[in-house]
N, C-alpha and C positions, 0 to 999 in steps of 0.2 A: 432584725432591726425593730427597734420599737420608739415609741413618742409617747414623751408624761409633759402635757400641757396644764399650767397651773397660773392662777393669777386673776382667774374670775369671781365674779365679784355684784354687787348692784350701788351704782354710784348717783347722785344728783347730776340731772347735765352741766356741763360744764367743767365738773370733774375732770377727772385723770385715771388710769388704770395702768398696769404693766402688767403683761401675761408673757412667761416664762415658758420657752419647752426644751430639754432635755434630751437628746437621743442619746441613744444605745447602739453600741455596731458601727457598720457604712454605712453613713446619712446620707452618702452623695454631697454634691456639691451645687443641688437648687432647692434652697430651703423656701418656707411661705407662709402664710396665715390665710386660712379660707374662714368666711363665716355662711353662715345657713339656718335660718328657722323652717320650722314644721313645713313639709310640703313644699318646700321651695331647694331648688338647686343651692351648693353652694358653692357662692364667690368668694374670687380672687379678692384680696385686701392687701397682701404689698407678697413682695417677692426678689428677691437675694441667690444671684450668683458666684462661684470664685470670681473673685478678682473684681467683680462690676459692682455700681451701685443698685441700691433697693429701687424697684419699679412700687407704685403704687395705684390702687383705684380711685381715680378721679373724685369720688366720695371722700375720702378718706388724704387727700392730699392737702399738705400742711398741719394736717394736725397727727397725723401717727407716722412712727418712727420705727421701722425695722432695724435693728443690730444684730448682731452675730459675736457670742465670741466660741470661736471654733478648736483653741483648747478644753473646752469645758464640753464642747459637742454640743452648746448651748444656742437657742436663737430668741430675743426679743420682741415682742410689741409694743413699746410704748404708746398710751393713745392719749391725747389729752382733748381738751374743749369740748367732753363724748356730748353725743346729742341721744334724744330717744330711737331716732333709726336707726343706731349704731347699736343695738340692743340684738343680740344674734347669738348662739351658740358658735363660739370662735376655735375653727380647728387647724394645727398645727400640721405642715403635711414637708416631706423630704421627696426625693428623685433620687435612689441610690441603682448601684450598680448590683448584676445580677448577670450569672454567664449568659453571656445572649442578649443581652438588652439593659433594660432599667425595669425598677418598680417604684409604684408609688406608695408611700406609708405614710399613714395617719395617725394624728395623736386621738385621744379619746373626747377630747372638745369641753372649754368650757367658759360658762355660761355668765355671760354679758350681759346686764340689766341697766336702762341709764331710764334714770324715773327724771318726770318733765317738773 
């Protein structure tokens, strides 16, 4: 499996971005968007199971939009209103199936800039 996350960018706040990711393979079926800068863990920012609606981070609610379209193996970010704390390397991450279990896979991340 793999993830080509694309769609980043450096925007004025208040802007708008859409980051795009792609899988290859079994994605499974709990897709997500994590973001993370230097030295800090990275957080959950929405998340998408079959069948359920997108959960989001309290941060990030109301204004970013998770979709999915699952012929394409594709999944969406929509963000709008970005503010400068929204400035993060944004990684694209799946739950796929694996004998034995699950794995998680990672897109290669990218880069979120929202100037004040």
């Amino acid at each position: 499996v793999q993830l080509q996350a694309s769609g980043g960018g450096t925007v004025q706040a208040g802007g708008s971005l859409r980051l795009s990711c792609v899988g290859s393979g079994n994605i499974g079926s709990i897709l997500g968007w994590y973001r993370g800068t230097p030295g800090k863990n990275r957080d959950l920012v929405a998340s998408i199971r079959d069948g359920g609606r997108p959960i989001y981070a309290d941060s990030v609610e109301g204004r970013f939009t998770m979709s999915r379209d699952s012929d394409k193996n594709t999944w969406y970010l929509q963000m709008n209103a970005l503010k400068p704390e929204d400035t993060a390397v944004y990684y694209c991450h799946a739950v796929g199936p694996i004998k034995g279990g699950n794995c998680d896979y990672w897109g290669q991340g990218t880069l979120v800039t929202v100037s004040s």
